[in-house]
VEXDREN-2710 file (C-alpha; in Angstrom, 1 decimal):
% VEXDREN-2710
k/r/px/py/pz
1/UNK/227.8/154.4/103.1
2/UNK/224.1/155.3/104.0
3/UNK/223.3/158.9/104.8
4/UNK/222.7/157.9/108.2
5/UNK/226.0/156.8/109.1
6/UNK/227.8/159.8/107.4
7/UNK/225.6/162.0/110.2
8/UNK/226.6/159.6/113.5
9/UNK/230.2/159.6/112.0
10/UNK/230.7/163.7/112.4
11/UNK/229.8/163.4/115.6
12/UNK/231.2/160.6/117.7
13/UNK/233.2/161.6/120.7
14/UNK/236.6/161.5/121.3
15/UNK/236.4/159.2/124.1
16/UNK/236.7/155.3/124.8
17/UNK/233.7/153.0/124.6
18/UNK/232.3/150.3/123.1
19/UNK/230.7/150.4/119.2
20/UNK/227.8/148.0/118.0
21/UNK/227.5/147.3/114.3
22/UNK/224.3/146.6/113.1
23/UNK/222.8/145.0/109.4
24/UNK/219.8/145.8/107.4
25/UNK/217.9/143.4/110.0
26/UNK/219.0/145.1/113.0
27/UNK/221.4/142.8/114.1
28/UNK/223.9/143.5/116.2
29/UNK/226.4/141.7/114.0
30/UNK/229.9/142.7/116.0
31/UNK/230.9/144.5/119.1
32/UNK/234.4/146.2/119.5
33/UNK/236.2/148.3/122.0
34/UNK/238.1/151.7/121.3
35/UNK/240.2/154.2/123.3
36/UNK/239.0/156.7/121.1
37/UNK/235.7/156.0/119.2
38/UNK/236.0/158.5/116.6
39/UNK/239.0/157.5/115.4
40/UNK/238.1/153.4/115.7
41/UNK/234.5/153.3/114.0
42/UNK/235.4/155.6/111.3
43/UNK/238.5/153.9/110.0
44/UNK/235.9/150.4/108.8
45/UNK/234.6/153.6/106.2
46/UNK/237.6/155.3/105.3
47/UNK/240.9/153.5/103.4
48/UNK/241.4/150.2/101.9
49/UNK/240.8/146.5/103.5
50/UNK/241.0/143.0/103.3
51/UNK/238.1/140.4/101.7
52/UNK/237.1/139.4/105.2
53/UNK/236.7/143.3/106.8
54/UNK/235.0/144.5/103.5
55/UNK/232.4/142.0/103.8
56/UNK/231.6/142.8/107.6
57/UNK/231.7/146.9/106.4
58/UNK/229.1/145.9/103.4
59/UNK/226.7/144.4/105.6
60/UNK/226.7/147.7/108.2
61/UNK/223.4/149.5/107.6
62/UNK/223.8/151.4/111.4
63/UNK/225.5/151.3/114.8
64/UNK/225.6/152.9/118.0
65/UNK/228.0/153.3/120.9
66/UNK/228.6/153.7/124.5
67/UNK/231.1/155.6/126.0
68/UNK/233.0/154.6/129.2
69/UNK/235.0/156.1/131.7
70/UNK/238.5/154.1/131.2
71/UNK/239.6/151.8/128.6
72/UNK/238.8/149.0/131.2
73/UNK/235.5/149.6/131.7
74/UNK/235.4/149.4/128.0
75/UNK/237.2/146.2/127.6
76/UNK/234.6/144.6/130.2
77/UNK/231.7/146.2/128.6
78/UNK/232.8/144.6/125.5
79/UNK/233.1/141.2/127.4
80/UNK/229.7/141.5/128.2
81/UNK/228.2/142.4/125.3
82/UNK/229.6/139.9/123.0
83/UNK/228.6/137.7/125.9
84/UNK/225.2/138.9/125.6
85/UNK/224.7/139.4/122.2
86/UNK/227.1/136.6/120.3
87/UNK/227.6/138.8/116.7
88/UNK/228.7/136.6/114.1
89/UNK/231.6/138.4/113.2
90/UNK/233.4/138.0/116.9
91/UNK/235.9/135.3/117.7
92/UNK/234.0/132.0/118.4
93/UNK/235.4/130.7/121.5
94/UNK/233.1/127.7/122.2
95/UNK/235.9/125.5/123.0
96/UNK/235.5/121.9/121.8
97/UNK/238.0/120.4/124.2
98/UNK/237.9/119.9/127.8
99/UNK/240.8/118.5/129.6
100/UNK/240.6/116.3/133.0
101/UNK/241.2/117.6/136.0
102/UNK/241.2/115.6/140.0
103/UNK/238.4/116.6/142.1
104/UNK/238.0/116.6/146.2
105/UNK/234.3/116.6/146.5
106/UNK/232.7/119.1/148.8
107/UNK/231.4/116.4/151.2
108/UNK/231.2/115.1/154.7
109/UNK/233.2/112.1/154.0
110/UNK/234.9/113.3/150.5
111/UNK/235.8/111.1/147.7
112/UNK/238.2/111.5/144.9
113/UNK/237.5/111.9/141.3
114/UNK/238.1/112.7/137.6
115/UNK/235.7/115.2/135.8
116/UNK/236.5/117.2/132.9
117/UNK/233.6/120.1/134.4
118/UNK/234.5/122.5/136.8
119/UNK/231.3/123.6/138.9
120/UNK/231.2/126.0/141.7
121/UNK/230.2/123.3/144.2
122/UNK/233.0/124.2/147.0
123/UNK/235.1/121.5/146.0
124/UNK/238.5/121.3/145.1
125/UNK/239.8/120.9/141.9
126/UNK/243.0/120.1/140.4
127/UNK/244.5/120.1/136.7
128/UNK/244.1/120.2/134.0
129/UNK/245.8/116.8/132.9
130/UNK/247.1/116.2/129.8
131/UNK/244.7/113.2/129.1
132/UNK/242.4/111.3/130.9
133/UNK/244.4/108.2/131.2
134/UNK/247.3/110.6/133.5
135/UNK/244.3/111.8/135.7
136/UNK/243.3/108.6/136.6
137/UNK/246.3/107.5/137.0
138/UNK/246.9/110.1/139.6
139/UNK/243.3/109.4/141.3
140/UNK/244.1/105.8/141.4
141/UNK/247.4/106.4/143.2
142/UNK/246.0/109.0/145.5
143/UNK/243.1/106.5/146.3
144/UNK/246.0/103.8/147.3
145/UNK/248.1/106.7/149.3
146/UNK/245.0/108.4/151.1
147/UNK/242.2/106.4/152.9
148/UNK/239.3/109.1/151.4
149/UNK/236.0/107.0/150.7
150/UNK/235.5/105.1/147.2
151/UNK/231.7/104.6/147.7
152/UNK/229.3/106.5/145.8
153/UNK/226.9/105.5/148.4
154/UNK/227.7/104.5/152.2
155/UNK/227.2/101.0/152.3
156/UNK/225.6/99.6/155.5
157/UNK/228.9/97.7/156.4
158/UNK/232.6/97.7/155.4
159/UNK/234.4/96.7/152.3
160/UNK/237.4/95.5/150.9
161/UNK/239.0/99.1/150.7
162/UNK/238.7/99.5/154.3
163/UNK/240.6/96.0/155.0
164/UNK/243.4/97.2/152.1
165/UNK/243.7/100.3/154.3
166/UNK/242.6/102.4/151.4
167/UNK/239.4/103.4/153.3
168/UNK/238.2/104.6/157.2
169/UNK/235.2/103.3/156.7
170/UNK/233.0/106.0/157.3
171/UNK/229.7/103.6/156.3
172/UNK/230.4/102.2/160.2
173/UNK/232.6/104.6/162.0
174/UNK/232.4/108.4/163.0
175/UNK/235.0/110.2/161.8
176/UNK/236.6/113.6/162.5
177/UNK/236.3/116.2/159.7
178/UNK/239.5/117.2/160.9
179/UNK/241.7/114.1/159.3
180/UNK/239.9/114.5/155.8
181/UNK/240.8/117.7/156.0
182/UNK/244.9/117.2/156.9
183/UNK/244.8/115.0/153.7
184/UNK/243.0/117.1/151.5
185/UNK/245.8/119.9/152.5
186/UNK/248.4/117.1/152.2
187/UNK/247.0/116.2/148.8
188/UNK/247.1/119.8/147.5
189/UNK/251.2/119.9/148.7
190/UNK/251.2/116.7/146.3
191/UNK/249.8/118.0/143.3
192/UNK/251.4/121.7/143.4
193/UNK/254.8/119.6/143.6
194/UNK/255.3/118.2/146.6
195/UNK/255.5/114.6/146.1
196/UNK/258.8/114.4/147.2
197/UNK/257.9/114.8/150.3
198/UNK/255.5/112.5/150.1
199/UNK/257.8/110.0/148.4
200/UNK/260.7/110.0/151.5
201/UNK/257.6/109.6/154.1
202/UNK/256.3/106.8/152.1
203/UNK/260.3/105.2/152.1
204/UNK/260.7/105.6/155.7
205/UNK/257.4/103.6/156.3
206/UNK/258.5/100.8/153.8
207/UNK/261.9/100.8/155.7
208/UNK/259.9/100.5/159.1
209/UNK/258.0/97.9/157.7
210/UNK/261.0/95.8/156.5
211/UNK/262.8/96.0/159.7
212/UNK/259.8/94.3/161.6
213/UNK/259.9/91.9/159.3
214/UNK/256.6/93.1/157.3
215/UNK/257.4/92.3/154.2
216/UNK/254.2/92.6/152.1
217/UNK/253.4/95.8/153.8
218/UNK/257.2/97.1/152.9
219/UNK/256.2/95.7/149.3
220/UNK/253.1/97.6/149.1
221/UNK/254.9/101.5/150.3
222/UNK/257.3/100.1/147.3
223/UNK/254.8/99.8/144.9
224/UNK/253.2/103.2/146.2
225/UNK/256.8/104.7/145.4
226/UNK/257.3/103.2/141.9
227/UNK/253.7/104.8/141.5
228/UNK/254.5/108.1/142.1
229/UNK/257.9/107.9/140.2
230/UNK/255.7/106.6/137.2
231/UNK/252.8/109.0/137.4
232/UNK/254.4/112.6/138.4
233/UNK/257.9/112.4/136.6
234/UNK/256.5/111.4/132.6
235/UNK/257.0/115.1/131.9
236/UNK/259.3/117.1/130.6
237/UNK/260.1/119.9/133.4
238/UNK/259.8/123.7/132.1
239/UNK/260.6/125.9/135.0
240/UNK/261.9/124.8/138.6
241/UNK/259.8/126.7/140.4
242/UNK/256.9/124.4/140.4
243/UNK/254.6/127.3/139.4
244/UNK/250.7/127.3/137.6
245/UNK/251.4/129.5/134.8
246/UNK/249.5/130.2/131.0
247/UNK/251.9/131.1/128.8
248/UNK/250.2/133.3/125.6
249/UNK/251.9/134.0/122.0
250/UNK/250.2/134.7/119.0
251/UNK/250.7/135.7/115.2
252/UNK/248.6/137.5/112.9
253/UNK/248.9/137.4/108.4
254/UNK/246.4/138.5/106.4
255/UNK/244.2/140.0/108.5
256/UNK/243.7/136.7/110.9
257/UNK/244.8/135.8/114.5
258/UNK/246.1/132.4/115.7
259/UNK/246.4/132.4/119.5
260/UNK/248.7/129.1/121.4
261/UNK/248.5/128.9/124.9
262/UNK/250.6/126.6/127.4
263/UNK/249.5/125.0/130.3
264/UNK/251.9/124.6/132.2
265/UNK/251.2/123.5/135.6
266/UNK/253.5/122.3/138.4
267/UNK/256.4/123.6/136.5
268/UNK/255.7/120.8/133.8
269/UNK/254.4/121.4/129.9
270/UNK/250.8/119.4/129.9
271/UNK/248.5/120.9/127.1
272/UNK/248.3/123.9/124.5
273/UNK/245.0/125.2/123.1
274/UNK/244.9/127.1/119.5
275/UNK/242.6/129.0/118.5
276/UNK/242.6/130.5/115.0
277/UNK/240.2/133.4/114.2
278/UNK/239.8/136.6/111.7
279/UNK/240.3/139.9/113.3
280/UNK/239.0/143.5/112.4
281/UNK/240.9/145.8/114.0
282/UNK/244.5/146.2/116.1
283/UNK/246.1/142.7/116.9
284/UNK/246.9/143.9/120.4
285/UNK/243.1/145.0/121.0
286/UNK/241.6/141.1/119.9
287/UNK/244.5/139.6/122.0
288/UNK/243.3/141.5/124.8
289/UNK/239.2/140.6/124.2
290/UNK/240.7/136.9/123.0
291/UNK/242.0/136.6/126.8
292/UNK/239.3/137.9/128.7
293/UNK/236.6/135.8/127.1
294/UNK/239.3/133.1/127.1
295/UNK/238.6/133.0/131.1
296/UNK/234.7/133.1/130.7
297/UNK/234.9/129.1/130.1
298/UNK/234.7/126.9/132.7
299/UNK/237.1/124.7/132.1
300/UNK/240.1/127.2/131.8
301/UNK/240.7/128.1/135.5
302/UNK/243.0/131.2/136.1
303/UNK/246.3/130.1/137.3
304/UNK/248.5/131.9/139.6
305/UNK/250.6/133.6/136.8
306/UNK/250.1/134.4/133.2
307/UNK/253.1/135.3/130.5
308/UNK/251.9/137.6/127.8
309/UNK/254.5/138.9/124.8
310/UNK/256.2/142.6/125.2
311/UNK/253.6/144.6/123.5
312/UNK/250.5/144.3/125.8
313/UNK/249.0/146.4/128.2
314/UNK/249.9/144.4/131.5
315/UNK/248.4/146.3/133.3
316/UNK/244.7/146.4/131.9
317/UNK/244.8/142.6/132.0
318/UNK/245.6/142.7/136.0
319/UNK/243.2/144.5/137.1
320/UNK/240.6/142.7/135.0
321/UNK/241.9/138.9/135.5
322/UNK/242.9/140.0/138.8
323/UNK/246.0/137.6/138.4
324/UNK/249.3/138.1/138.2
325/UNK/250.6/138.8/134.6
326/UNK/254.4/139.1/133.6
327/UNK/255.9/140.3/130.6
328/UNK/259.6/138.1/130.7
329/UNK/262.5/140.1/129.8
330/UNK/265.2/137.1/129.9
331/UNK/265.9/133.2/130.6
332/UNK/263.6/130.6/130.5
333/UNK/260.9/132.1/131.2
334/UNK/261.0/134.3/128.0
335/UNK/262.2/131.7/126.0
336/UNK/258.9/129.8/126.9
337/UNK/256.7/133.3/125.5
338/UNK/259.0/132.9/122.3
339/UNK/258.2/129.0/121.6
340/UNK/254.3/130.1/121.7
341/UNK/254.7/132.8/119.6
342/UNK/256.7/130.5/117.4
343/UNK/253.8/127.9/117.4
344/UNK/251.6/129.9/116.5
345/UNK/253.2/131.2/113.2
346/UNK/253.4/127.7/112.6
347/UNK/250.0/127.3/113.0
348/UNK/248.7/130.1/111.1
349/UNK/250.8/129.1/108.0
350/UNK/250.2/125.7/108.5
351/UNK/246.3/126.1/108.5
352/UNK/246.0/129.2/106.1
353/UNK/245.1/127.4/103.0
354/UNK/242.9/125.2/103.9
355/UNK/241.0/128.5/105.4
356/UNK/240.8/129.8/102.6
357/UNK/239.4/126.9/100.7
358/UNK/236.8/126.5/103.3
359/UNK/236.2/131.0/103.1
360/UNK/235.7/130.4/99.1
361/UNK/233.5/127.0/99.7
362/UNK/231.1/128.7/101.8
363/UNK/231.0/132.7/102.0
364/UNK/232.9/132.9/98.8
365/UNK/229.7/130.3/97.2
366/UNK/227.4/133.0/98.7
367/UNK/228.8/135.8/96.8
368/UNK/229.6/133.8/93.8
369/UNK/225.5/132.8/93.9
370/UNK/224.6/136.6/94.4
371/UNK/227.1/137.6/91.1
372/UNK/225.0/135.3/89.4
373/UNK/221.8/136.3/90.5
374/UNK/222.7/140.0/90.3
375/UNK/221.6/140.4/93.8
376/UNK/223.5/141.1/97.4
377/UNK/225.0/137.8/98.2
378/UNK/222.7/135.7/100.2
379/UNK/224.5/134.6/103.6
380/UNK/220.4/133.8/104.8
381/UNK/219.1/131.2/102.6
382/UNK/215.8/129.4/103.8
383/UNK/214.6/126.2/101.1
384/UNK/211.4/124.5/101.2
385/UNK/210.8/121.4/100.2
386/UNK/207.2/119.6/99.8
387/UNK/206.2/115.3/100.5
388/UNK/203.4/112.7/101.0
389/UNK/203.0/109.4/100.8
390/UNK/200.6/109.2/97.9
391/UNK/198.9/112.1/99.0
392/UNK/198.6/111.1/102.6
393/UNK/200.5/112.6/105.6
394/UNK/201.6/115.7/103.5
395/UNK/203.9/117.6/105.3
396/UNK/206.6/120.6/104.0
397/UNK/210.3/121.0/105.5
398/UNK/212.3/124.0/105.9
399/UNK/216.1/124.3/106.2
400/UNK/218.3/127.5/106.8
401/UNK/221.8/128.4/105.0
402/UNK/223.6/130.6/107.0
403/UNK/227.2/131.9/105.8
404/UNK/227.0/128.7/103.6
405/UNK/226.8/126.5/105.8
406/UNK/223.6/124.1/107.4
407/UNK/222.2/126.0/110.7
408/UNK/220.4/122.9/111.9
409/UNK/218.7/124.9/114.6
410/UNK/217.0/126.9/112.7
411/UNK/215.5/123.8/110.8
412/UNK/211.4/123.9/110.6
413/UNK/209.4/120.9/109.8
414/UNK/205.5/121.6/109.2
415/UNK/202.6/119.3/109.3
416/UNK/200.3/120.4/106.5
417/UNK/196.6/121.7/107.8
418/UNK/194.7/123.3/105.0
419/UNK/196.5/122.1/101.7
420/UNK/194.5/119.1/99.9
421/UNK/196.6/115.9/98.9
422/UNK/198.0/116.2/95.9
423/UNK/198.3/120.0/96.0
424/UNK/201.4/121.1/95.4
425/UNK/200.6/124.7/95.1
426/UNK/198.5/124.9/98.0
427/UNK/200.5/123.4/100.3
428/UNK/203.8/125.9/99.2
429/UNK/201.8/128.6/99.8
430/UNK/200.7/127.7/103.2
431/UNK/204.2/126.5/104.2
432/UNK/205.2/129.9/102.9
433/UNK/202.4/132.3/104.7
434/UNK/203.2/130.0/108.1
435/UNK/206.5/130.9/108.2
436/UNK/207.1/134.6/107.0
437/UNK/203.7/135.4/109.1
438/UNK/205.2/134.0/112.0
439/UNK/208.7/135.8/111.1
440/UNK/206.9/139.1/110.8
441/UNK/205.0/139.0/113.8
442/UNK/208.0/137.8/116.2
443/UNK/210.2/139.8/114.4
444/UNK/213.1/137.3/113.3
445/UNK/215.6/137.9/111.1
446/UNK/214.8/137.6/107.0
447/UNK/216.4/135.5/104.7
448/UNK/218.3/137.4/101.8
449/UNK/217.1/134.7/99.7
450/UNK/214.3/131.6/99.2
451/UNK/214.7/128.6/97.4
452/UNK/211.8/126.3/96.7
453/UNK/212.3/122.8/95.4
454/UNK/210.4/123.2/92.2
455/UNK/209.8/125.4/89.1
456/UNK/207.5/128.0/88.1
457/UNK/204.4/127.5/89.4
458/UNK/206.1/126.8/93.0
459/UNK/208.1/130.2/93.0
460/UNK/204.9/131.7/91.6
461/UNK/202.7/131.2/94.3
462/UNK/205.2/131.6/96.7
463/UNK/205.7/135.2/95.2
464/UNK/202.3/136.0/95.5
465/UNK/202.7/135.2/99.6
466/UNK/205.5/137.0/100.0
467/UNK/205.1/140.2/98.0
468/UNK/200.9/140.4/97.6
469/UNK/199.7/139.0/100.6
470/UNK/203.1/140.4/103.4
471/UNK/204.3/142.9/101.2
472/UNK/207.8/141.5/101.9
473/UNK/210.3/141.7/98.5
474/UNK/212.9/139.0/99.3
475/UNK/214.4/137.8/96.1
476/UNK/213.0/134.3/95.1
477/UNK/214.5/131.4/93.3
478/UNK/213.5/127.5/92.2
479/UNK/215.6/124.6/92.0
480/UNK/214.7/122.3/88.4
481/UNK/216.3/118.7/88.8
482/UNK/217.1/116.6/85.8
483/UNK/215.5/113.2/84.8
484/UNK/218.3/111.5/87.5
485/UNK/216.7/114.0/90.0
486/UNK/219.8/115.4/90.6
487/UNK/219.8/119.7/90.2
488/UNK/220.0/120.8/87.3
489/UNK/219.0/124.6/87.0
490/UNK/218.6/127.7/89.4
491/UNK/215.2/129.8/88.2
492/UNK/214.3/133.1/89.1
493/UNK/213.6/136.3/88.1
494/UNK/210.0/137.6/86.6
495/UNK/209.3/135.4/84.2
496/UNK/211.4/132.8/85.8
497/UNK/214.6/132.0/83.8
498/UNK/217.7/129.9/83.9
499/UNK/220.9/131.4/85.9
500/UNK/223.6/130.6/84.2
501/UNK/226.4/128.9/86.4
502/UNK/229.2/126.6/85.6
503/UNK/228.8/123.3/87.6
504/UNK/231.7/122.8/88.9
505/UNK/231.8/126.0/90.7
506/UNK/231.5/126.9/94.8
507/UNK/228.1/128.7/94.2
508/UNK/226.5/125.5/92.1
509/UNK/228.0/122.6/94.6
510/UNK/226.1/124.7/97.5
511/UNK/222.8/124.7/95.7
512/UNK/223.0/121.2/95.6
513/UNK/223.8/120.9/98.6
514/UNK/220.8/123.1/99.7
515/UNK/218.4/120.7/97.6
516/UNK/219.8/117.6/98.9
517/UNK/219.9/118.9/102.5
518/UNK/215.8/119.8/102.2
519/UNK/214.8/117.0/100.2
520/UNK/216.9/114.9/103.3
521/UNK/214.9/116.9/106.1
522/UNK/211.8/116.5/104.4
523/UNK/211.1/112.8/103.4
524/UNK/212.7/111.7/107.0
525/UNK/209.7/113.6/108.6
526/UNK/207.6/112.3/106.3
527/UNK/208.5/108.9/106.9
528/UNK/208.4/110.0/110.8
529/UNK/204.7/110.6/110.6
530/UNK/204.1/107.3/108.0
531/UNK/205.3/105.3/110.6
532/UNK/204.0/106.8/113.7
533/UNK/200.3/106.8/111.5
534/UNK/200.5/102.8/110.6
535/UNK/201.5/102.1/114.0
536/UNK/198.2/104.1/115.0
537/UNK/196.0/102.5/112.3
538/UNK/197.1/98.8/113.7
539/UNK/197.3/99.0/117.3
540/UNK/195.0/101.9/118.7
541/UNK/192.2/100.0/116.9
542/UNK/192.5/97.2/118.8
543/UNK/190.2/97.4/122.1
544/UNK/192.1/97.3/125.4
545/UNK/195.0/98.7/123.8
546/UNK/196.0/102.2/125.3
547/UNK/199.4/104.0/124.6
548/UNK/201.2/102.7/127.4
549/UNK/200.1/98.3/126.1
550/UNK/201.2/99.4/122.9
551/UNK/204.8/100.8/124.2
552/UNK/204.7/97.5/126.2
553/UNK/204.1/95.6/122.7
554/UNK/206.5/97.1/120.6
555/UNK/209.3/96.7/123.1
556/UNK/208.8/93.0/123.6
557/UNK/208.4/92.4/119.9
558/UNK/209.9/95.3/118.3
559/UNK/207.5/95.6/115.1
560/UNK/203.9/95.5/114.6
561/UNK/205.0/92.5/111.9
562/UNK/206.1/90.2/114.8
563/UNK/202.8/90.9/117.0
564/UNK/200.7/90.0/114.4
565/UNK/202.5/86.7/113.9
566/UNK/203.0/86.3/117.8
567/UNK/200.9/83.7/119.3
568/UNK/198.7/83.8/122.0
569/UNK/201.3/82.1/124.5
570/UNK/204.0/84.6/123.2
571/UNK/201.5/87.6/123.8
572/UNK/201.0/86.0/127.6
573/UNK/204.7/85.4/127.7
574/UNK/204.8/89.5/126.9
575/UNK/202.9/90.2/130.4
576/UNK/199.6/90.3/128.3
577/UNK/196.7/89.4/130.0
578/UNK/195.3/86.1/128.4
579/UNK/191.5/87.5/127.5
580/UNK/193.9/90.8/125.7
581/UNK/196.3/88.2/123.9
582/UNK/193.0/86.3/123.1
583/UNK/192.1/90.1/120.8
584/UNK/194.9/90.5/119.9
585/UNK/195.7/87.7/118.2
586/UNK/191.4/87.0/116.6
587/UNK/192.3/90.8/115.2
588/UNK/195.3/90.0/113.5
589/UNK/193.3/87.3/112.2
590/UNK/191.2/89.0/110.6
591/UNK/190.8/88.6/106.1
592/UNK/191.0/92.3/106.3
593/UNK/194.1/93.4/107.8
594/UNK/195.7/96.8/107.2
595/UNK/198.6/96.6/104.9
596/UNK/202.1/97.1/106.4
END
């Protein structure tokens, strides 16, 4: 602990707020909440704590605070914050599923749909749906109950909908707001349960239809009833009361979190989400943050109820959902709150492992590569990697480790400008001095450690970038391949020496995968501007041929091989004009054509 946290330690408040914690960098790197901030921020310094917790504590070089009036406000400031400033070490709720829900589009004449985005376009939206294939079942039925319009456009004249009685035809006739309006509200009765209803209007219209003898209309309210039976009944009922409810348990071992949440919607079961994440500090505080960012994605629209377990402030989570939350005591409804908790014990047992595995394959290869090196671990690596074609088109590539793992964002690629061909030296060290210049001057974050592709004299004029010419020390390390040009060594230190690491471990497999991953990034740009250049070197020196004839070519033919063997008739048949064909085709021609 650094002197300068001992001093902001003596004297935080005994008050709630908000804490940031920061790295070497600056880096806001996790944001928590705390009824009283003394007592929160100086327990990650003080005591004993898991792998996970240590390694967030290591990395704290500051922080700061802000203290708020209420344990709300601080629980939205929080919200915000992490919002804002997305630290690593906060729960990662980009959800990767979206679930369908039925839409009643905010139009003159609306129209019924399926979308798995919620907007706030004024329209109405219903779900979510277990699957898509129950959604559309439910829009198609609706579609055959309701006349709302199919068209995506009004046609200029009616269509077969309108003579099924599936559509008003709005394309021809005027209609009152007013009826769209009745059905959307009759719709909504539908899907919060009242198909019923629905059901005995649609059986006294088949029975109507029957007695005067109208036998394929009485066929067709049949087949709408057998629709409805089909469609709203597959599920298994959960409560009686027809009610949109989330249902929230969770469990917590060793220091991580799994969340389950039920969907349960018109008193029916339809979907669960899990969400499985490390924690670093009081279960019921991330339960609390894990719900209200829970709400801040689209596609989980508050329902009219939420269960939580026995041990949560209720009240806090009111007044900032602004929904109705219950805490069941009894019955059904708690037995519900019990088979989430229950799933998600199950869950975090049934996933622990292969957490782990992936913890020591990735962060746990970090710190197993800075043991080795006898340096912090590196959770920032940044390789470079040089290639040219024969000394032409001689570009560099750059990829970024973070955590262990590929940050394909952060991916450079770099078209060489002052390097000569063949200089391998000279174009390091102006990859190098492009990058950590640029770095320096907008300020982003360093790598904790560089890897060049190469040996000795690569690391040693990339050292002379970094340390004579920025005055930057970041540690610096080469990567030797074999005669298989597979990886056979990690260099560094002054002279530059083998590190000694068994090949089969964590740290090893990710330096190979580093090399592999930068020698990948670099030859496909290199082979990107190869093939972009020959295309030039053929085609832009024929006359009459500007970018937008040489798109047109290379469409029709798809190769600059099959133009030159086209003939004139095939370049006319191409929409060539016959004097350009005429060119083309006396160019490729030619005894001295360019090489493919």
């Amino acid at each position: 602990m650094n002197e300068n946290i001992q001093n902001k330690l003596a004297i935080l408040p005994d008050e709630p707020g908000c804490y940031l914690m920061k790295d070497r960098q600056g880096t806001i790197i996790y944001v928590g909440k705390a009824k009283i901030l003394k007592n929160r921020v100086r327990s990650y310094f003080t005591g004993s704590h898991d792998g996970k917790t240590q390694r967030l504590v290591s990395e704290i070089e500051d922080f700061e605070y802000i203290v708020t009036s209420s344990d709300l406000e601080a629980l939205i400031l929080e919200l915000n914050l992490i919002k804002k400033h997305d630290p690593k070490y906060n729960i990662m709720l980009t959800d990767d599923k979206t679930y369908p829900y039925i839409k009643i589009t905010n139009e003159k004449y609306p129209r019924i749909l399926t979308t798995r985005k919620v907007k706030k376009d004024k329209a109405k939206y219903f779900g979510p749906y277990p699957n898509a294939g129950a959604a559309s079942e439910t829009r198609r039925l609706l579609n055959r109950i309701y006349p709302y319009r199919k068209c995506n456009r009004l046609p200029d004249r009616v269509c077969l909908y309108y003579h099924l009685g599936q559509c008003l035809a709005p394309c021809v006739k005027e209609i009152d707001p007013k009826v769209f309006d009745e059905m959307t509200e009759e719709i909504s009765k539908f899907l919060q349960g009242g198909y019923e209803e629905v059901k005995e209007n649609i059986e006294k219209k088949m029975l109507e239809a029957a007695e005067k003898l109208e036998f394929e209309r009485a066929k067709e309210f049949r087949d709408q009833i057998q629709h409805i039976e089909t469609v709203m009944q597959k599920q298994k009922m959960v409560s009686g009361d027809m009610s949109d409810r989330d249902v929230f348990g969770y469990a917590v071992e060793k220091g991580w979190m799994c969340v389950q949440v039920f969907f349960v919607r018109q008193g029916k079961l339809i979907e669960r989400d899990v969400s499985i994440f490390p924690i670093y500090r009081d279960p019921e505080e991330e339960f609390l943050t894990f719900i209200g960012r829970f709400y801040d994605i689209p596609e989980h629209i508050k329902p009219r109820e939420i269960f939580i377990p026995n041990n949560i402030e209720k009240s806090l989570l009111e007044k900032l959902l602004e929904v109705k939350v219950i805490i069941p005591k009894r019955g059904s409804k708690k037995e519900l709150v019990d088979l989430a908790m229950k799933n998600a014990k199950i869950g975090i047992r049934e996933k622990f492992q292969l957490m782990e595995r992936q913890e020591e394959r990735t962060v746990g290869a970090c710190e197993e590569l800075g043991d080795a090196m006898n340096i912090e671990p590196p959770l920032r690596i940044e390789a470079f990697d040089n290639s040219h074609m024969h000394g032409a088109d001689a570009v560099s590539a750059m990829v970024v480790f973070i955590d262990g793992k590929p940050a394909k964002k952060e991916y450079r690629k770099y078209k060489l400008r002052e390097a000569a061909a063949h200089d391998d030296y000279g174009a390091m060290q102006e990859v190098i001095r492009r990058r950590y210049t640029r770095v320096l001057k907008e300020n982003l974050p360093l790598p904790d450690l560089i890897i060049i592709d190469g040996g000795k004299g690569q690391m040693e004029v990339a050292r002379e970038v970094i340390e004579d010419e920025l005055g930057l020390y970041i540690p610096i390390a080469g990567l030797a391949k074999d005669e298989k040009h597979n990886t056979s060594q990690l260099l560094y230190g002054e002279p530059p020496v083998p590190v000694e690491m068994k090949r089969t471990s964590d740290g090893f497999y990710l330096l190979q995968r580093i090399q592999d991953e930068v020698h990948r990034f670099a030859i496909t740009f290199l082979r990107q501007q190869h093939g972009s250049h020959s295309i030039q070197s053929v085609l832009d020196e024929i006359e009459g041929i500007g970018p937008k004839r040489k798109q047109q070519l290379l469409k029709h033919f798809g190769s600059v091989k099959k133009i030159r063997e086209a003939t004139i008739e095939q370049l006319i048949e191409a929409k060539i004009p016959s004097k350009l064909a005429e060119t083309i085709h006396d160019y490729f021609r030619k005894d001295t054509l360019p090489i493919e």
